[in-house]
N, C-alpha and C positions, 0 to 999 in steps of 0.2 A: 565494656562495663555495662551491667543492667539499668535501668532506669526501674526505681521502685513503683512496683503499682503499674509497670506498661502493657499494655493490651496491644495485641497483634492482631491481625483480618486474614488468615490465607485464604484463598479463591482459588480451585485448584478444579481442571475438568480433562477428559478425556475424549478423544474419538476414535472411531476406525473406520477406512473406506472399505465396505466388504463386510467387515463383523463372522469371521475374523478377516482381514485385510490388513494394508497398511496402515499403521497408528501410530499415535503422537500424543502427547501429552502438556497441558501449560499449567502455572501454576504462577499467583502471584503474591506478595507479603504487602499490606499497607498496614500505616498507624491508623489503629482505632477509632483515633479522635478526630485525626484532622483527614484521613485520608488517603495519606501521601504516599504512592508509589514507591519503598525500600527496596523490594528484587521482583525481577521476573526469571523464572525457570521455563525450559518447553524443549522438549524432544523427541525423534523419530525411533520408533519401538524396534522398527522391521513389523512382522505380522502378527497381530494381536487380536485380541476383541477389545470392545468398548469396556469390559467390567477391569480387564489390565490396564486399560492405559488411564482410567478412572483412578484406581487403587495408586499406579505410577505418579500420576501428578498428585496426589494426597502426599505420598513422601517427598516426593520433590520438593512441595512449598512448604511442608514439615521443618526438611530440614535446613531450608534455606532460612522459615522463623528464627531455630534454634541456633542458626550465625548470627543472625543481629543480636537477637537477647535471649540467653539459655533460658532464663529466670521469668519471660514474660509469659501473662496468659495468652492465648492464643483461641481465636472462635475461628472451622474451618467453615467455610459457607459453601455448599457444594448446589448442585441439582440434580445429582442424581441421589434416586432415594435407597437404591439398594446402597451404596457405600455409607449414607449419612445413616441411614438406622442399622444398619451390621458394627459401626465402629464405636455407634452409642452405646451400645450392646444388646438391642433390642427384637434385632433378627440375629438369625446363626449364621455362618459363615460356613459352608458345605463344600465349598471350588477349593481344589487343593492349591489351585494357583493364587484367589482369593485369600486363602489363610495363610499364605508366606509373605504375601503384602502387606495384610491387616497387623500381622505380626510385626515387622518390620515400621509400619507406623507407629506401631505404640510403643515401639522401642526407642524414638526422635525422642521425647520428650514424657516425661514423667505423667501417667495418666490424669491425674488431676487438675493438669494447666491446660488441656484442650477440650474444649465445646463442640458439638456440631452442629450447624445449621442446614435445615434444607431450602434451597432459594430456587425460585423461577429459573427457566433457562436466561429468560427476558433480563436477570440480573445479574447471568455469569458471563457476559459478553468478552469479557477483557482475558479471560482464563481459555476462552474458546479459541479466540483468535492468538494467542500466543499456539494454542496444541495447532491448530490451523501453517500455522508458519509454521512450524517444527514440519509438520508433514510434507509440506512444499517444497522448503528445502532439503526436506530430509539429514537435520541437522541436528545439533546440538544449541539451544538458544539461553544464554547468562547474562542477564544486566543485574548489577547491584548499583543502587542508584546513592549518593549522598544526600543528608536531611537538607532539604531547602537549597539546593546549591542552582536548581535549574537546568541542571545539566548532570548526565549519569558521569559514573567513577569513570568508566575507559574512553568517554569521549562521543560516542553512540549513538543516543539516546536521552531525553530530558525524561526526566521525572514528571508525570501526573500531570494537568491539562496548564496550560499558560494561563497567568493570572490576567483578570479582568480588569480593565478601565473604565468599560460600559457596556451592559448588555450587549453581546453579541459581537464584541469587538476586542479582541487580543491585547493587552497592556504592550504601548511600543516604547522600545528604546527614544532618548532625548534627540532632538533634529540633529543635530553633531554628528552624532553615532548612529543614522540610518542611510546617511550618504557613503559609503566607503572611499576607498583612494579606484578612481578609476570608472565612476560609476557616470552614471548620464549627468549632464552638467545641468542644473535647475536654479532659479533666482526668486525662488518661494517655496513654501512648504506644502507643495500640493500632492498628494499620493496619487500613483495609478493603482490601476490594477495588475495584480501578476498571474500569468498564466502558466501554467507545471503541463508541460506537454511529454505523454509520453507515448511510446511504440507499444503496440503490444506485443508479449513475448511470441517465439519462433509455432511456427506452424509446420505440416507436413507440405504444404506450399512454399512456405518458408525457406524450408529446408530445399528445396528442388528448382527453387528461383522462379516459379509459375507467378503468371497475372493472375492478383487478388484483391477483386477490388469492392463494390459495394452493392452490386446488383442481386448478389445473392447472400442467403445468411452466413459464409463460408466456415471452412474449418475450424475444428476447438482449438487450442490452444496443445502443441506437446508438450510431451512432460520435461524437456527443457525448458519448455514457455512456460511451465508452472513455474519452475525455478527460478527463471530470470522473473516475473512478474514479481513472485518472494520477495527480491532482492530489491528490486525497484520500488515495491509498497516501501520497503523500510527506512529507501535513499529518505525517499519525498515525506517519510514521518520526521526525519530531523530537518526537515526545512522549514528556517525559523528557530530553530532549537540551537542544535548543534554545529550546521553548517549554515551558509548563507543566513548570519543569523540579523543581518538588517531587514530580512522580509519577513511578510506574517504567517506564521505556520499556518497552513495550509484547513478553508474552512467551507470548500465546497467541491463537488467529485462529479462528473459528465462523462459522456463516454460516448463512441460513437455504438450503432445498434447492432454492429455485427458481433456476431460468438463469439471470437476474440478476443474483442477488445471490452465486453461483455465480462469475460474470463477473467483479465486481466485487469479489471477493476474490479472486480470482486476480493481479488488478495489486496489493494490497495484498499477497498471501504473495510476489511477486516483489521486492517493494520490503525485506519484513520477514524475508525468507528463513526463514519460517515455514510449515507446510504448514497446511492448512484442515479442520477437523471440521464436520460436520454439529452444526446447532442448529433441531433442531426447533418449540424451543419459540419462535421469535424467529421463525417465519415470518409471513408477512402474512394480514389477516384474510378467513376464508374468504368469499367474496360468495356460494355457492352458483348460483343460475340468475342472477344479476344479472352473474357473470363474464363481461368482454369488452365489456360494455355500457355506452353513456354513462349520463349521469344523465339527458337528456331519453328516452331507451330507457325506463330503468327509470321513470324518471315514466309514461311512458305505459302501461306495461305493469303496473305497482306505484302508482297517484296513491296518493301522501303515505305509501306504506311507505319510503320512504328518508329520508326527513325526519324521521319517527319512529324510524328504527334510528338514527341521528344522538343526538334528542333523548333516546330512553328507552332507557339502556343493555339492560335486560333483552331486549330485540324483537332478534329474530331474521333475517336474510335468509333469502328462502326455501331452503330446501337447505342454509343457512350457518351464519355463528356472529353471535353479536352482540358486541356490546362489551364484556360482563361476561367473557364467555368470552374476548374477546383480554386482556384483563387478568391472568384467573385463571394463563394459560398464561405471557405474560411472568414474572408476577410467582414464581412457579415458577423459573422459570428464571434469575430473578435468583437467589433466593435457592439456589439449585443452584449457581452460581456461588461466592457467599458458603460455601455449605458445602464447596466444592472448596478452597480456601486464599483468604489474605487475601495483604495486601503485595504484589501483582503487578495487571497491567494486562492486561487481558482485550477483544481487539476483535471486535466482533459486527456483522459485516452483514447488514442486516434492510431492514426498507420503513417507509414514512408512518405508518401505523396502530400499528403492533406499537411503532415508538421514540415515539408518539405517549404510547401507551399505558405500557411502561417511564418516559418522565419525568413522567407523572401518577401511577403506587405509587410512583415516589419521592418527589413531591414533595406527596402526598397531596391531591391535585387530585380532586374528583369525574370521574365517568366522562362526564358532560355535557358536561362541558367541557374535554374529551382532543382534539376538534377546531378548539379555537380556536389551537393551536399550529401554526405551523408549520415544514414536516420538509422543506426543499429535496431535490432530490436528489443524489447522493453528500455530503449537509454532516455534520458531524461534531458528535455531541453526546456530552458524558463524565457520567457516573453515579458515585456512590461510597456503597457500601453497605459499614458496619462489622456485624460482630457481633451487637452489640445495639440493632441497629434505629435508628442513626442513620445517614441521610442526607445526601448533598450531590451538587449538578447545578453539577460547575464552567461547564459551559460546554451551551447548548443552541442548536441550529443552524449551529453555525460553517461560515459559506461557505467551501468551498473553491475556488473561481473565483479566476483572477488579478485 
């Protein structure tokens, strides 16, 4: 049913890797007045250029307006100037591809109910990073959100940022309701802090089981690892929201300095609209001359030194560090963490060893046997360090694969 008098926001943008290359499109619907996040669109073209996948996400959040309310006015707010003055009708429209597009938008909705705005890039962030995930995954991306509910229709995703209780600090559920059944047992109302640990996605190292460790800037991320990173920015956007919803959605992003995990927090600051700090201390453990190399390499070149850096925390890679030392430095670094504020949710993209390591000082696991866990790549494992040195691992390894 319409609402008389209601104004709709779409924000709709495009990209291509290449131009033409692979392309993607996002496109989002808010209420005018308040804000609030109604739908998101975003999808993978195949090979386009920027001026399609432009024109693409203009219909897409077209027509996603025109499911909420036929009847409402509608301002699009783009950043790009050729689609915002070709639709006002101020430039001509010459691309034969371009005018099957243009056509098609002004076919959603009766000309008279849509405006257009030309906006900063700096202001279409949320349309960017939807086309962003659309290309990542190489998917199809639908959330329609209900008004006010906090939470979207299929379960997903929340609608538009958590309400505030005081600058800077997420409105939280009443003490009752942020302990669940099974959680760490506390006899006051003190928060820690939470820690969102994740792998970075798969590499061509990865893939071939090579020592990769921190001595050098190593490999990008493949295009598996775009995917799984995709998926995992999106776990860790409903944490707080959707799932794990007695913690605070997630309000700061670290990362350790290699490519990687560099890569791999880039789709997560895209999803989190968070920018990314250097984390030193969460980088992966040094292999020194064993970097790059399998394990039959270093067998043959090391017989039974890797077997023993394994078994006897203290031993050393040559050039490198050993286990004690990826411990000392994690565990630094959590507790760096801990003395920065509690009450908030802290995501750190690291590697196998280093989150290996962080959930053995939490959970006070000998350093022998910090390798019997295992650390998928992009999975997602959460930490929670109070104060006074109590602990808790809600959750360790969580796949993020469909």
């Amino acid at each position: 049913m319409s609402s008389q008098g209601r104004r709709l926001v779409v924000e709709a943008d495009g990209g291509s890797r290449g131009n033409p290359g692979p392309a993607g499109y996002g496109a989002v619907v808010l209420d005018a007045r308040t804000r609030e996040v109604l739908a998101e669109r975003g999808d993978f073209l195949g090979v386009a250029t920027n001026n399609v996948a432009e024109y693409s996400g203009l219909v897409a959040g077209l027509e996603a307006a025109r499911a909420i309310d036929p009847e409402a006015e509608v301002e699009v707010r783009m950043d790009s100037r050729l689609v915002v003055e070709q639709m006002a009708g101020r430039w001509r429209v010459k691309h034969a591809d371009m005018q099957r597009l243009a056509d098609q938008a002004r076919a959603v909705l009766p000309v008279g109910q849509v405006t257009y705005t030309w906006i900063p890039r700096s202001e279409n962030a949320v349309a960017d990073a939807l086309a962003n995930e659309a290309m990542d995954l190489r998917a199809v991306v639908v959330r329609d959100h209900g008004p006010s509910t906090g939470h979207d229709d299929t379960g997903s995703r929340a609608d538009g940022p958590p309400a505030q209780d005081e600058p800077g600090r997420a409105a939280r559920p009443a003490l009752r309701e942020r302990r669940p059944s099974g959680s760490a047992m506390r006899f006051d109302d003190t928060e820690p802090v939470t820690v969102v640990l994740i792998r970075h996605g798969e590499t061509t190292l990865t893939r071939s089981k090579a020592l990769s460790g921190s001595s050098v800037p190593g490999p990008p991320l493949a295009a598996a690892g775009r995917v799984q990173a995709a998926r995992a920015a999106d776990l860790t956007f409903r944490i707080g929201r959707s799932i794990f919803t007695d913690l605070p959605h997630p309000g700061v992003l670290l990362a350790s300095p290699m490519v990687r995990t560099q890569e791999t927090a880039g789709a997560v600051a895209r999803r989190l609209g968070l920018p990314v700090a250097l984390a030193e201390a969460f980088a992966e453990s040094d292999f020194g001359d064993w970097e790059g190399l399998s394990v039959e390499a270093v067998e043959d070149g090391w017989p039974g030194h890797l077997r023993r850096w394994y078994e006897e925390p203290s031993v050393t890679a040559p050039g490198g560090e050993s286990l004690e030392d990826v411990g000392r430095r994690v565990r630094a670094g959590l507790q760096e963490l801990v003395d920065g504020g509690v009450d908030r949710t802290v995501v750190v993209v690291s590697h196998a060893m280093a989150i290996r390591a962080a959930i053995g000082v939490t959970l006070g696991i000998p350093a022998t046997a910090w390798c019997w866990l295992r650390v998928l790549p992009a999975s997602v494992s959460v930490l929670r360090w109070w104060p006074d040195g109590t602990r808790e691992a809600v959750v360790i390894g969580l796949p993020t694969e469909a």
